[in-house]
C-alpha positions as CSV (number, residue, x, y, z in Angstrom):
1,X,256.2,127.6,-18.6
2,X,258.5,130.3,-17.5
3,X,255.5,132.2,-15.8
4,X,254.2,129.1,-13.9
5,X,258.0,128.9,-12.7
6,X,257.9,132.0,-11.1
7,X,254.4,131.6,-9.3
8,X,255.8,127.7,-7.8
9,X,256.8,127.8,-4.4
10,X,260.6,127.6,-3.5
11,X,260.1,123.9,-2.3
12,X,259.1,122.6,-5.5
13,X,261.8,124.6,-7.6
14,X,264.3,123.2,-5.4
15,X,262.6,119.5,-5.7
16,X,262.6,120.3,-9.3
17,X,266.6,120.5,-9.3
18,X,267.0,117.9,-6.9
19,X,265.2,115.3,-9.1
20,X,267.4,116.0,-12.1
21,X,270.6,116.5,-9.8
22,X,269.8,113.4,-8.7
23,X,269.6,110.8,-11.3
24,X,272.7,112.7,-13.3
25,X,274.5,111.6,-10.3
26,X,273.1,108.2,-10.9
27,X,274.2,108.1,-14.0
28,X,277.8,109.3,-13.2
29,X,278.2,106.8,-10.7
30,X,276.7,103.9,-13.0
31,X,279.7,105.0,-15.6
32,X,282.0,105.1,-12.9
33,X,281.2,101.1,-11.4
34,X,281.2,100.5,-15.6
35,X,284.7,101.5,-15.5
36,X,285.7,99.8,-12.3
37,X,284.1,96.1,-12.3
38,X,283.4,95.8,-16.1
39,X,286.3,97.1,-17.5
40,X,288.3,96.9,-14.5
41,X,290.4,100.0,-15.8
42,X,290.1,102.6,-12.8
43,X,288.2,103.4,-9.7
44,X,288.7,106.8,-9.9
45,X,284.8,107.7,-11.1
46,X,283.4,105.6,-8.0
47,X,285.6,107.6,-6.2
48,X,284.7,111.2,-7.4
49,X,281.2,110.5,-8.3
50,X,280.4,108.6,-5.1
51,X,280.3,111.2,-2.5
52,X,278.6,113.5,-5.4
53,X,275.9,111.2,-5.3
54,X,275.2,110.6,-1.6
55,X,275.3,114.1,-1.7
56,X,272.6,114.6,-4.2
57,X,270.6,111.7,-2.6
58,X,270.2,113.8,0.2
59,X,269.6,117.0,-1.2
60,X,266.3,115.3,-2.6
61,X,265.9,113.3,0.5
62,X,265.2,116.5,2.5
63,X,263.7,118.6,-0.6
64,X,261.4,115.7,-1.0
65,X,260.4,116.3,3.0
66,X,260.2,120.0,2.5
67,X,257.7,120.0,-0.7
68,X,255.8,117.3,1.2
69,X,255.2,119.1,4.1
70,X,254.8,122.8,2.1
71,X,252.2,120.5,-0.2
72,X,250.4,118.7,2.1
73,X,251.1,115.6,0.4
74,X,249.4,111.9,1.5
75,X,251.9,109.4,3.5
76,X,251.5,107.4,0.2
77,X,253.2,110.5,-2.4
78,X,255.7,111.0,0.3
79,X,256.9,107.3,0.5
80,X,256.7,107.1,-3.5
81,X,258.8,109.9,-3.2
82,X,261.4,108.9,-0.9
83,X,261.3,105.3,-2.5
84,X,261.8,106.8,-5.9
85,X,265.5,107.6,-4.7
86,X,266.5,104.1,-4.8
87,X,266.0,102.8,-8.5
88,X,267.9,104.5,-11.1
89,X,266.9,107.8,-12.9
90,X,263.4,107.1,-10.5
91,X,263.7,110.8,-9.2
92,X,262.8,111.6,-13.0
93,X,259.8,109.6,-13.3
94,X,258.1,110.9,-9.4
95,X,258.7,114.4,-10.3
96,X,257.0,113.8,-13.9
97,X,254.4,112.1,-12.1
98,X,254.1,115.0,-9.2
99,X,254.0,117.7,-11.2
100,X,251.1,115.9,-13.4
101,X,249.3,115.0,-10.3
102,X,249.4,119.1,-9.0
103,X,251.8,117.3,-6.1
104,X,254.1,120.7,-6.6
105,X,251.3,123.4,-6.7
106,X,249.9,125.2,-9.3
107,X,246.3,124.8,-11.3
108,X,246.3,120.9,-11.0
109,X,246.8,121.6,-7.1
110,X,244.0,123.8,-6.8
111,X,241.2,122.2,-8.7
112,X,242.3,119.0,-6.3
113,X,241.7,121.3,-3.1
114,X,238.7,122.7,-3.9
């Protein structure tokens, strides 16, 4: 794995991260609206871990735009990708499925091309 890693363009490293980034800001911000409306303790993590995840939502946002364009992906990858934002832990699931797909380079990318 480490050797492919090496050989993947910088787009889809930084997609990689973004994914993961991401959906551990999702889940920050799901503990943090836990605390606030279920146990109505604090607001303190929708506070902090707000603007961390808008953050993070746009860090994909635009890697998501870069791989696309770098890749050559179909309108329909990039609005799967840009969709898989929204849901929960989503950005997980799309990067899975893009790097299965050869979406982020590498062998599966160019038996598709060929």
């Amino acid at each position: 794995m480490s050797e492919n890693l090496t050989t993947t363009h910088p787009s889809a490293k930084l997609f990689k991260v973004a994914a993961v980034l991401e959906a551990l800001s999702w889940i920050g911000l799901l503990t943090g609206m836990f605390f606030k409306w279920i146990l109505e303790t604090t607001e303190k993590g929708v506070q902090i871990m707000g603007p961390i995840h808008g953050g993070m939502f746009v860090l994909y946002v635009i890697s998501c735009l870069w791989v696309a364009m770098v890749h050559k992906w179909t309108p329909k990858h990039l609005v799967l990708g840009l969709v898989s934002a929204v849901p929960p832990l989503m950005t997980l699931w799309f990067e899975k499925h893009a790097e299965r797909h050869g979406l982020l380079g590498g062998a599966a990318a160019d038996t598709q091309r060929v």
